[in-house]
TORKOL-4160 file (C-alpha; in steps of 0.2 Angstrom, whole numbers, padded with zeros to 4 digits, m for minus):
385
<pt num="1" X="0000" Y="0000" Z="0000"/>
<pt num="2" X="0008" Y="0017" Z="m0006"/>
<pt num="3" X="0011" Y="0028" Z="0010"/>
<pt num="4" X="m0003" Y="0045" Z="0007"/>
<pt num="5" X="0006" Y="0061" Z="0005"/>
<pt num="6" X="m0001" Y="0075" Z="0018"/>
<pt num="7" X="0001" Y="0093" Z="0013"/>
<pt num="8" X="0012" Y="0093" Z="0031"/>
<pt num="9" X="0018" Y="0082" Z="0044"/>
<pt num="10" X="0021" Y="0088" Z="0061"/>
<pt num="11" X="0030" Y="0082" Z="0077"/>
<pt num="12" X="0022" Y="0086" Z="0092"/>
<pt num="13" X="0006" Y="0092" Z="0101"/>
<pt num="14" X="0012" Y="0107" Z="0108"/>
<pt num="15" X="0007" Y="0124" Z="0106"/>
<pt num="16" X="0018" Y="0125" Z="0089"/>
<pt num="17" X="0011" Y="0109" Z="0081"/>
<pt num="18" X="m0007" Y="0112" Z="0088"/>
<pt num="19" X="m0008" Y="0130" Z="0081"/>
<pt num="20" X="m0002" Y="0124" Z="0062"/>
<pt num="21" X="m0012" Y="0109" Z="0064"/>
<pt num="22" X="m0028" Y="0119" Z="0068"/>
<pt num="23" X="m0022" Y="0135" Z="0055"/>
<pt num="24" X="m0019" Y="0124" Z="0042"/>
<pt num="25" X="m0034" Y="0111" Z="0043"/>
<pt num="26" X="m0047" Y="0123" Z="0045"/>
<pt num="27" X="m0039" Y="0131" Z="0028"/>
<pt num="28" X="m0042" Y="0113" Z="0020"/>
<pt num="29" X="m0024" Y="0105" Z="0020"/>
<pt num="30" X="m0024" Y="0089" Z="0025"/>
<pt num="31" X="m0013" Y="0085" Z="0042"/>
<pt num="32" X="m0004" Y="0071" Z="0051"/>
<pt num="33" X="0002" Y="0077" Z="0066"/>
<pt num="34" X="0014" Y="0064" Z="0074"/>
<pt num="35" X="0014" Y="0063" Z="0094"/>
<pt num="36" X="0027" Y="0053" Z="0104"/>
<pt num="37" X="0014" Y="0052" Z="0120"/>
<pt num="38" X="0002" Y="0039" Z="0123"/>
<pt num="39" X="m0016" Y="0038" Z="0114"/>
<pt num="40" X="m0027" Y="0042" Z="0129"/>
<pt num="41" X="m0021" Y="0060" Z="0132"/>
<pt num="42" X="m0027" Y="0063" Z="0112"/>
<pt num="43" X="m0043" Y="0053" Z="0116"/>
<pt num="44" X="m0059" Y="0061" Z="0105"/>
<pt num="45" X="m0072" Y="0052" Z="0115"/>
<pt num="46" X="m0076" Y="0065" Z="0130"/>
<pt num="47" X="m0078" Y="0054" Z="0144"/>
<pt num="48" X="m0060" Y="0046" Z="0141"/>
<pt num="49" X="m0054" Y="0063" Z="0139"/>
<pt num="50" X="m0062" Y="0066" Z="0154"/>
<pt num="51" X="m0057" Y="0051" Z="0164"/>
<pt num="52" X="m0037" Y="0051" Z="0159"/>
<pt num="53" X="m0036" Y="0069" Z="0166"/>
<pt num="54" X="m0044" Y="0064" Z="0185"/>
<pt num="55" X="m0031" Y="0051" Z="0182"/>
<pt num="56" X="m0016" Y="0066" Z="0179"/>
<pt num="57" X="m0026" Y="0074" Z="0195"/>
<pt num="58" X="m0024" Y="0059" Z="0206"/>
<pt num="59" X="m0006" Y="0053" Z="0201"/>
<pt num="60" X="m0003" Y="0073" Z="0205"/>
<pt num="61" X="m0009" Y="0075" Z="0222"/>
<pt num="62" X="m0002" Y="0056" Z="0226"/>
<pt num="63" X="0016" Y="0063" Z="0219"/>
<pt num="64" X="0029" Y="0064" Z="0236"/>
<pt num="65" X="0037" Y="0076" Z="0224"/>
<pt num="66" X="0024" Y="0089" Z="0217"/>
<pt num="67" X="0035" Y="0094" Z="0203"/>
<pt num="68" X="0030" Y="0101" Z="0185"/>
<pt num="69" X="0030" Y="0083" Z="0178"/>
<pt num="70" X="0023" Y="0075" Z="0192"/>
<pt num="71" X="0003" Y="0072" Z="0184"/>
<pt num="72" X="0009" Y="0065" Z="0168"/>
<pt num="73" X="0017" Y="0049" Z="0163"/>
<pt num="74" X="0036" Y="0048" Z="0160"/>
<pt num="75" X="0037" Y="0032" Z="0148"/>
<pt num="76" X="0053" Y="0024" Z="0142"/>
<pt num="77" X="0050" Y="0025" Z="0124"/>
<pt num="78" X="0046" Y="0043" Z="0125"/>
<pt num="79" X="0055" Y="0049" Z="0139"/>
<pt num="80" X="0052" Y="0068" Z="0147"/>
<pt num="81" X="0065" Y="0080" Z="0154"/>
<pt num="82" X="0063" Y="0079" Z="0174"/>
<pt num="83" X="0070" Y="0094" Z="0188"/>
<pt num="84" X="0072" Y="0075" Z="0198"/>
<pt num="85" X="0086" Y="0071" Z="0187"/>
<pt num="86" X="0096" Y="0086" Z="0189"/>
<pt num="87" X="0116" Y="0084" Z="0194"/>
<pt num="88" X="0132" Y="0090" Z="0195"/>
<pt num="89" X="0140" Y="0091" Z="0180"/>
<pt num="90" X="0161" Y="0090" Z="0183"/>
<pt num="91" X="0168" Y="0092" Z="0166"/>
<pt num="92" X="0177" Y="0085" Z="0156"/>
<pt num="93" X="0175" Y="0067" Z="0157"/>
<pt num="94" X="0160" Y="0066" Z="0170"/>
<pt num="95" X="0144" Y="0072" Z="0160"/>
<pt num="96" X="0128" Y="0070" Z="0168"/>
<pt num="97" X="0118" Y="0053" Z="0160"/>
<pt num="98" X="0106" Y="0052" Z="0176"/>
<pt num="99" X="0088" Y="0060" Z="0164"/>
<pt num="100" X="0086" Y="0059" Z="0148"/>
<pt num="101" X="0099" Y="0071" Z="0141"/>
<pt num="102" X="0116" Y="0069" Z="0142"/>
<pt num="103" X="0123" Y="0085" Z="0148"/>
<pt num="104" X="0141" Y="0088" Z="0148"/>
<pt num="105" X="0141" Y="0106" Z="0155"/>
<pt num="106" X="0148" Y="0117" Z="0165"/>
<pt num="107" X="0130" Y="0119" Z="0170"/>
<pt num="108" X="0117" Y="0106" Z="0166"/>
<pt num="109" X="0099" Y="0112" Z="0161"/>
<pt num="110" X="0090" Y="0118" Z="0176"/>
<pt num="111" X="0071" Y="0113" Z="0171"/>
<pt num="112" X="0062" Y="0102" Z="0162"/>
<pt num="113" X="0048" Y="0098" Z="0148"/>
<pt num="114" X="0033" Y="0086" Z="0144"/>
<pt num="115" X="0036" Y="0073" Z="0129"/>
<pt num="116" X="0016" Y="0070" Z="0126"/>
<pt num="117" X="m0001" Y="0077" Z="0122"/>
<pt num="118" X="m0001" Y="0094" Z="0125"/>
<pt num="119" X="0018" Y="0097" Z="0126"/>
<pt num="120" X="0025" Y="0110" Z="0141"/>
<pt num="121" X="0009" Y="0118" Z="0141"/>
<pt num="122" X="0001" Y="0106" Z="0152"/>
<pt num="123" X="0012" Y="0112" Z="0165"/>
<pt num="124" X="0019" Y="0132" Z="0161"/>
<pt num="125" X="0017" Y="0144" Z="0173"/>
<pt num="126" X="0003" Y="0154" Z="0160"/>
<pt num="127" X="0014" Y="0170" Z="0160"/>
<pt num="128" X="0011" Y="0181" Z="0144"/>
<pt num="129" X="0020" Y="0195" Z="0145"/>
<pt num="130" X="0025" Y="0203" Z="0127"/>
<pt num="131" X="0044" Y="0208" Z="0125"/>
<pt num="132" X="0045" Y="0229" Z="0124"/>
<pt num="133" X="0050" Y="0237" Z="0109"/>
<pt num="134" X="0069" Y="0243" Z="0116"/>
<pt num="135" X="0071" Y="0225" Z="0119"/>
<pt num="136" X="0075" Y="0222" Z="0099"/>
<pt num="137" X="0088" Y="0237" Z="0102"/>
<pt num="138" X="0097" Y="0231" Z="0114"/>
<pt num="139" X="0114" Y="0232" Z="0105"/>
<pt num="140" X="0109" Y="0250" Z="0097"/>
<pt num="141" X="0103" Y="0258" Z="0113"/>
<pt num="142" X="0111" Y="0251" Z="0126"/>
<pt num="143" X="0129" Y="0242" Z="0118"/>
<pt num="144" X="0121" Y="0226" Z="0125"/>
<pt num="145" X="0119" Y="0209" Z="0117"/>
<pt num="146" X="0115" Y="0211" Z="0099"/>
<pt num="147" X="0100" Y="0218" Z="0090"/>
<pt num="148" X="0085" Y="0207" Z="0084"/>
<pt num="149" X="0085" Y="0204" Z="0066"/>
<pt num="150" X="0066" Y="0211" Z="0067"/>
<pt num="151" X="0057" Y="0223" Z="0074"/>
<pt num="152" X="0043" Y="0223" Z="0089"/>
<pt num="153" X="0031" Y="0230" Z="0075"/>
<pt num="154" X="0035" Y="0216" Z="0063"/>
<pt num="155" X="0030" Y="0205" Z="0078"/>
<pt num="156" X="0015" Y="0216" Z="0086"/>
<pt num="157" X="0001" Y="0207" Z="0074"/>
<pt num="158" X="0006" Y="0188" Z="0081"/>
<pt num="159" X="0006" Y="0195" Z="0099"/>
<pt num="160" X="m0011" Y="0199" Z="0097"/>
<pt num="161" X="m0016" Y="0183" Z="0088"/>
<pt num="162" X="m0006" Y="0172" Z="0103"/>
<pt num="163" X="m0017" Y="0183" Z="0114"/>
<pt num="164" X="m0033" Y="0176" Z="0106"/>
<pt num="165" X="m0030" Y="0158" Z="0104"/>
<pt num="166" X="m0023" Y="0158" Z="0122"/>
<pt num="167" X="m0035" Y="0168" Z="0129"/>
<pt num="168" X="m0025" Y="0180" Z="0139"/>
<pt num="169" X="m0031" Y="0192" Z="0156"/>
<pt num="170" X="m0026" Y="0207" Z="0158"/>
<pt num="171" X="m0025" Y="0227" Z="0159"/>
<pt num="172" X="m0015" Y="0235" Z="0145"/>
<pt num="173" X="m0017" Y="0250" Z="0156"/>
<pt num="174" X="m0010" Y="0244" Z="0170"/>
<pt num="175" X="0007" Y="0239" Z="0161"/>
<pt num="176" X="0021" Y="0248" Z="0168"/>
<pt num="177" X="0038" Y="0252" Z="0158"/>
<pt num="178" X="0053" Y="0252" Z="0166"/>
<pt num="179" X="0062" Y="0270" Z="0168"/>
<pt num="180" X="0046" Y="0281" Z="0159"/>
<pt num="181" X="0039" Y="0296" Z="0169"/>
<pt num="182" X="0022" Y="0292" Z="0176"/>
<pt num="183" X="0013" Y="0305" Z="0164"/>
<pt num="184" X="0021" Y="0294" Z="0150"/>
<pt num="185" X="0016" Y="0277" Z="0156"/>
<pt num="186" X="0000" Y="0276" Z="0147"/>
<pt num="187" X="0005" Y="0285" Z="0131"/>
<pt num="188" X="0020" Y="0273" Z="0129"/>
<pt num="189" X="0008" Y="0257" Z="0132"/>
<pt num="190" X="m0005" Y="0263" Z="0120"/>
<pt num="191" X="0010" Y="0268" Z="0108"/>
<pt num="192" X="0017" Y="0248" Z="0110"/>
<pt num="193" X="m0001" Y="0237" Z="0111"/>
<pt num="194" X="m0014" Y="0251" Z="0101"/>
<pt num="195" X="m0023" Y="0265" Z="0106"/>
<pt num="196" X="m0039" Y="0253" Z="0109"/>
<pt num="197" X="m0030" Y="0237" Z="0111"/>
<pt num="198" X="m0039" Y="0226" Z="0126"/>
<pt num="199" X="m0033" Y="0208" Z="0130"/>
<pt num="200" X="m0048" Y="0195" Z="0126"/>
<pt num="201" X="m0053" Y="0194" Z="0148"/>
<pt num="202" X="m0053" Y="0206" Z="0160"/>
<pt num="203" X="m0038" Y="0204" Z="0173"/>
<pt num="204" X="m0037" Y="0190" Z="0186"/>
<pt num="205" X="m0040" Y="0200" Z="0203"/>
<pt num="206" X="m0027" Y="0200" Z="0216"/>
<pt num="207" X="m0026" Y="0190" Z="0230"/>
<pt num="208" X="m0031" Y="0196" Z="0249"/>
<pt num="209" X="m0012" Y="0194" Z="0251"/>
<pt num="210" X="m0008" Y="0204" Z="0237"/>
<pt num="211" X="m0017" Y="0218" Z="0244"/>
<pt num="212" X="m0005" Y="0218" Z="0262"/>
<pt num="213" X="0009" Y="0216" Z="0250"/>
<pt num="214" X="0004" Y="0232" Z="0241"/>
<pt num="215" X="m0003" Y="0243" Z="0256"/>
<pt num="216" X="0014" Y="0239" Z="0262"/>
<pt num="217" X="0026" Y="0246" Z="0246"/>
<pt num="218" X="0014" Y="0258" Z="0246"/>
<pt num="219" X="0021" Y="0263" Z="0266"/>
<pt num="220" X="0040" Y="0262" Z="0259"/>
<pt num="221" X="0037" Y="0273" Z="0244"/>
<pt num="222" X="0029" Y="0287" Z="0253"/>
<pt num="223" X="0043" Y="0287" Z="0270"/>
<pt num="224" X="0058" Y="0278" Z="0262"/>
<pt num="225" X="0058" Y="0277" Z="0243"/>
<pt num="226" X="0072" Y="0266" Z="0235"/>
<pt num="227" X="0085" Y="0279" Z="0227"/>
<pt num="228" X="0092" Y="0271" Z="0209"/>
<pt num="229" X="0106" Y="0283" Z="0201"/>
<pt num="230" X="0104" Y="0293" Z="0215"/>
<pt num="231" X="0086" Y="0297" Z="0211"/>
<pt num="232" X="0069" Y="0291" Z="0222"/>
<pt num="233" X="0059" Y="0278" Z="0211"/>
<pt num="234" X="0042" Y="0272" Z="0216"/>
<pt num="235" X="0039" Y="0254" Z="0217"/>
<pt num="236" X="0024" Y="0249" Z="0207"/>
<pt num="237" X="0015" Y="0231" Z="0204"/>
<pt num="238" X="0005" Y="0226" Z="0191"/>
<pt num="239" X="m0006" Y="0209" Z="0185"/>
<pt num="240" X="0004" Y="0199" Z="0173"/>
<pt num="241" X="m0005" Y="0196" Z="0156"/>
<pt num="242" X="m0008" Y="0176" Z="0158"/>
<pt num="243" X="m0018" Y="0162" Z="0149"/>
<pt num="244" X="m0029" Y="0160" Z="0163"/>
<pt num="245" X="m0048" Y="0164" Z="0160"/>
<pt num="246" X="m0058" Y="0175" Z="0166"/>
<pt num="247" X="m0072" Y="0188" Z="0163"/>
<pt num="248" X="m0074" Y="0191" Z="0145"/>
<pt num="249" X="m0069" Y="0209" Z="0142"/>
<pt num="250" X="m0084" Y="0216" Z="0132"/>
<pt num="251" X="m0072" Y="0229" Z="0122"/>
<pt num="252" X="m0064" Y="0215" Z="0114"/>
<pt num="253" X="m0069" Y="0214" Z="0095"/>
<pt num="254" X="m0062" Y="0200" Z="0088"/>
<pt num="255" X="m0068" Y="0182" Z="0085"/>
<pt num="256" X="m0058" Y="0173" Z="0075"/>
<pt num="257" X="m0041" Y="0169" Z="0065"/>
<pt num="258" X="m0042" Y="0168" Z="0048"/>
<pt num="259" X="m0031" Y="0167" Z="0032"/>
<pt num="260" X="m0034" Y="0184" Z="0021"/>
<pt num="261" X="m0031" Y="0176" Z="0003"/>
<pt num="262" X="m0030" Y="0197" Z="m0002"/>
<pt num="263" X="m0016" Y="0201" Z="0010"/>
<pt num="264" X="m0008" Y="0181" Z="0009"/>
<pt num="265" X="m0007" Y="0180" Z="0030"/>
<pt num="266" X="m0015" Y="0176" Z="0044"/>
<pt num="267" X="m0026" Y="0191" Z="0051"/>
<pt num="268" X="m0040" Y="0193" Z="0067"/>
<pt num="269" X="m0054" Y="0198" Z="0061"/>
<pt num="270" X="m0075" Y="0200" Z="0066"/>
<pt num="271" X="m0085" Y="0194" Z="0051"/>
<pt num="272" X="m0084" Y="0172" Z="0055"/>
<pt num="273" X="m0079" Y="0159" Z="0069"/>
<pt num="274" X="m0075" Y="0142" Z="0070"/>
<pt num="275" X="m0090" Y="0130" Z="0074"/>
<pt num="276" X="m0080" Y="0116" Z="0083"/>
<pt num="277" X="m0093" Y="0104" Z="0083"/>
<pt num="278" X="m0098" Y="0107" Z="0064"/>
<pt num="279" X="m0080" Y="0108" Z="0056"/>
<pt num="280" X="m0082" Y="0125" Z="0047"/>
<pt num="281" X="m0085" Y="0142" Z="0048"/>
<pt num="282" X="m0100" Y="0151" Z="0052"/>
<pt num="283" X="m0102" Y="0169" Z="0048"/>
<pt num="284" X="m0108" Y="0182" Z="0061"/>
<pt num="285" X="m0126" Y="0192" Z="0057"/>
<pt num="286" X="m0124" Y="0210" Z="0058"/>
<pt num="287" X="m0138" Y="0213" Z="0070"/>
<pt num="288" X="m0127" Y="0199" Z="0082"/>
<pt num="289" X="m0117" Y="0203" Z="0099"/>
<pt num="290" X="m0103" Y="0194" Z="0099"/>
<pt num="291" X="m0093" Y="0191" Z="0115"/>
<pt num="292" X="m0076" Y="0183" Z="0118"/>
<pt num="293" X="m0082" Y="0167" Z="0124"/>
<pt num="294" X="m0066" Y="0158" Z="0136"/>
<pt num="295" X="m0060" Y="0140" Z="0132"/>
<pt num="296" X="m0066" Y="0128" Z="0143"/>
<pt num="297" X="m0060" Y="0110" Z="0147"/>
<pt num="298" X="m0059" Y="0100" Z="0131"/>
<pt num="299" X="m0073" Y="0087" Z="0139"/>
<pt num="300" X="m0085" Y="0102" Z="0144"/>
<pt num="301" X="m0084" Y="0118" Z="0138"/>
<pt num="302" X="m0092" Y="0124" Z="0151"/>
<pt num="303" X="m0081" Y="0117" Z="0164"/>
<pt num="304" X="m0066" Y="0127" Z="0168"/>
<pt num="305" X="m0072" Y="0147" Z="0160"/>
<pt num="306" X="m0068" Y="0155" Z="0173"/>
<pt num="307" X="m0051" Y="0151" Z="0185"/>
<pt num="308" X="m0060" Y="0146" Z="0202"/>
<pt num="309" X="m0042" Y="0149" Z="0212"/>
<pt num="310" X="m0037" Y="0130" Z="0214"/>
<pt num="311" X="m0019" Y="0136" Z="0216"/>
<pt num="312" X="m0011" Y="0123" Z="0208"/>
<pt num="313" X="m0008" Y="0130" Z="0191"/>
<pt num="314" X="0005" Y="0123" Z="0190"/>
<pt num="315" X="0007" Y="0109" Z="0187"/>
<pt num="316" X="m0010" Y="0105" Z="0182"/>
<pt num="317" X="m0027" Y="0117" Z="0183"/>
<pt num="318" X="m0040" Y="0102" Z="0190"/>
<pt num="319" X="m0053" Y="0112" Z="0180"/>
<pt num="320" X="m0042" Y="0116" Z="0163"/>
<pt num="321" X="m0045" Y="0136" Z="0167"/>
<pt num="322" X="m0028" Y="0139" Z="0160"/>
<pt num="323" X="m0022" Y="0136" Z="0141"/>
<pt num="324" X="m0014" Y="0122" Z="0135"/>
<pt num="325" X="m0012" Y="0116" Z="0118"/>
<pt num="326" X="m0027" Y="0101" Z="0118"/>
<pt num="327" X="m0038" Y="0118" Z="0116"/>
<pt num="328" X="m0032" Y="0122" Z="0102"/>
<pt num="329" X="m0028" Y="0104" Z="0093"/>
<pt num="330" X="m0047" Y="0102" Z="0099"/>
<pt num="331" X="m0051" Y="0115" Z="0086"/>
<pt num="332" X="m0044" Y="0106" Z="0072"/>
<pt num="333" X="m0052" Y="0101" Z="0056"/>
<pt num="334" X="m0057" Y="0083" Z="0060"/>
<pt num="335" X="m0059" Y="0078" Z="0043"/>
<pt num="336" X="m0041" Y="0084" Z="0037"/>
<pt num="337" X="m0032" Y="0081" Z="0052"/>
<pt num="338" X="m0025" Y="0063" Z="0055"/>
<pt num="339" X="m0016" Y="0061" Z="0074"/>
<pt num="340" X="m0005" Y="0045" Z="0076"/>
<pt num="341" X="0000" Y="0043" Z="0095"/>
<pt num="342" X="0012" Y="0031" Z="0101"/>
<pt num="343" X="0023" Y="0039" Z="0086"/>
<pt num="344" X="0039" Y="0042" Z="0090"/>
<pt num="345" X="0050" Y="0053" Z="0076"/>
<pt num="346" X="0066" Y="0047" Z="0073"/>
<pt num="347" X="0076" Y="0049" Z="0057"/>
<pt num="348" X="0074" Y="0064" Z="0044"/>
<pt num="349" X="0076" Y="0057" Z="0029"/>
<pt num="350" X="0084" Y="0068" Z="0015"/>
<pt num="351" X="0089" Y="0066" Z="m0005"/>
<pt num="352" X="0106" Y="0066" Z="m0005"/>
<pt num="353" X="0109" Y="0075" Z="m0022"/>
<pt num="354" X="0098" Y="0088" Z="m0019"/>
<pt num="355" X="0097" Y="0093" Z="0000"/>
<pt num="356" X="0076" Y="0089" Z="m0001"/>
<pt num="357" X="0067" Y="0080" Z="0014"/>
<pt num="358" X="0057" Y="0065" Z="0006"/>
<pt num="359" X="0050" Y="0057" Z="0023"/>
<pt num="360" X="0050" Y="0057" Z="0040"/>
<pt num="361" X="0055" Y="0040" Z="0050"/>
<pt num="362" X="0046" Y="0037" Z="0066"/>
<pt num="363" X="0043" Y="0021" Z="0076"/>
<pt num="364" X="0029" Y="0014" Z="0085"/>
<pt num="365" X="0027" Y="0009" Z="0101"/>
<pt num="366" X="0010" Y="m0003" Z="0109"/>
<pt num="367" X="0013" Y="m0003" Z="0127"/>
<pt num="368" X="0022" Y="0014" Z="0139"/>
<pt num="369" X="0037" Y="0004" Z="0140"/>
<pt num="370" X="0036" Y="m0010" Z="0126"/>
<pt num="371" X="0053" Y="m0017" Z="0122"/>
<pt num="372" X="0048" Y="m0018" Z="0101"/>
<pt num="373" X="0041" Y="m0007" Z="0091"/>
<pt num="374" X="0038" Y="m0004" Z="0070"/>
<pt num="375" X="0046" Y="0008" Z="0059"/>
<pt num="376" X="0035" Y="0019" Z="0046"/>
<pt num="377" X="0037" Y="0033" Z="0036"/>
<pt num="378" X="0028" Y="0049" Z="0035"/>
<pt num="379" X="0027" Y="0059" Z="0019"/>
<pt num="380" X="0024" Y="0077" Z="0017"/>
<pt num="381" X="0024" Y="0093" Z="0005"/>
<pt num="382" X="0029" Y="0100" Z="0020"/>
<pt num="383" X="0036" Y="0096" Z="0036"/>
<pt num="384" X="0035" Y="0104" Z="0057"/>
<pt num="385" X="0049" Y="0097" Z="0069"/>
């Protein structure tokens, strides 16, 4: 039997293969997205979704050791980067072989990652803070590192679209910028986000403890103000922008990601939104109030729209309030998406005489730590590692 050709392969469930995998399938192209993790963390049926995530839960609250990969499985044929493997690295001749990577130093790799459904974001911390414009000047205005080959502005337009398919919280207003003169605070956000820029929700409200922490800086700036250069500077604090639900923020216009075929790119826009459930687009009526409406859990939409202050973001939100990348693959195209689990990639295979990739190796494995496996190929116009 001929292997089929997708229009692209992709390696991984993450937020990078789950974005192209959704962008692309809703545009038509067919998809095989290849995922290392086991098959019940990609399960379609709802109540096995449902079920393998109580199981994260309880392996989670179980764990002697409450680390970031503590919820998930850690399988031998597809084998996670753990904090628990961390050691002293004493080059040259004594790398650390302990985790999955061999480090040789000086300093080994101080975090970790997930190898499975979801990727990292099943367990990030859920901070979104953008990088500031003088940040891709650092060489030019400070004689610092090097400058970025790009500008904020060239970056600005996928900022906001992260912003939406996350769902991020927040006060553009609030945002504070290091070394500005009050009276130029809000000028200088507007000038870097958008005069009527909003984030999709409304920010997460401080804690009870946040409010003692902030009535207290508030004491130090008004008898003892920390001096910088000589100078008095007031400490402020702000809500971080983070992919964590909460009120929808009414000012916020847009509704879906779509390709422009007129300007060839990917653009927010008002007029259509994804119906999950019906696998294609549905326009909006012009007499029709449309509200951001937050991600839920992928087994219930309704479950998880709001952040109910569990406290364990991370490593594992028990109601799926905060992003991770299922969301997102959940929106694909189902009828041009193809998801092979149990798939691990192994070999990139490329035409000698011209440079071209012609396939993508990866084996397959039945059981979490099966000692045999089979070898396929994948092939693709285009190919996502």
């Amino acid at each position: 039997m001929k292997n089929k050709v997708y229009d692209v392969v992709i390696v991984g469930s993450g937020i990078s293969g789950a974005v192209i995998a959704k962008t692309l399938s809703q545009a038509g192209k067919s998809v095989l997205l290849l995922e290392a993790g086991l098959k019940a963390g990609l399960s379609t049926d709802k109540n096995g979704v449902y079920y393998n995530y109580m199981d994260y839960l309880n392996t989670y609250y179980k764990a002697a050791a409450k680390v970031p990969n503590a919820p998930y499985p850690n399988i031998k044929d597809a084998q996670s980067i753990n904090v628990l493997d961390i050691q002293a690295i004493k080059p040259p001749n004594s790398p650390s072989t302990k985790g999955y990577l061999v480090q040789a130093g000086p300093l080994p790799f101080g975090s970790d990652c997930l190898r499975g459904p979801g990727g990292t974001t099943m367990h990030w911390l859920g901070s979104t803070p953008r990088m500031m414009p003088n940040d891709f000047k650092m060489k030019t205005l400070y004689d610092q590192a090097v400058d970025w080959p790009i500008t904020y502005d060239d970056l600005k337009p996928y900022y906001e679209m992260a912003e939406f398919e996350i769902g991020v919280s927040g006060d553009v207003d609030e945002l504070q910028w290091p070394n500005t003169p009050e009276d130029k605070q809000a000028a200088k956000t507007k000038q870097a986000y958008g005069k009527d820029y909003n984030f999709p929700m409304k920010k997460i409200p401080q804690s009870y403890l946040d409010g003692q922490f902030l009535q207290m800086v508030d004491k130090v700036n008004k008898k003892k103000p920390v001096h910088v250069n000589g100078k008095p500077v007031q400490i402020g604090f702000s809500v971080t922008p983070q992919g964590r639900n909460s009120v929808p923020n009414p000012d916020y216009p847009f509704v879906e990601i779509v390709w422009d075929p007129d300007q060839k790119k990917l653009v927010l826009q008002k007029e259509k939104w994804w119906n999950t459930e019906e696998n294609r687009y549905e326009p909006i009526q012009k007499n029709e109030k449309y509200e951001y409406l937050p991600l839920g859990a992928v087994w219930d939409p309704h479950t998880g729209r709001r952040c109910e202050g569990n406290a364990s973001c991370v490593p594992i939100c028990p109601v799926q309030a905060k992003y991770n990348a299922l969301k997102t693959l959940h929106k694909a195209n189902r009828h041009t998406t193809t998801i092979k689990t149990q798939s691990v990639a192994s070999r990139v295979l490329i035409e000698e005489k011209t440079g071209k990739i012609t396939g993508l190796e990866y084996k397959t494995y039945a059981m979490g730590d099966s000692l045999t496996y089979e070898t396929h190929i994948a092939k693709g116009k285009i190919y996502v590692l």
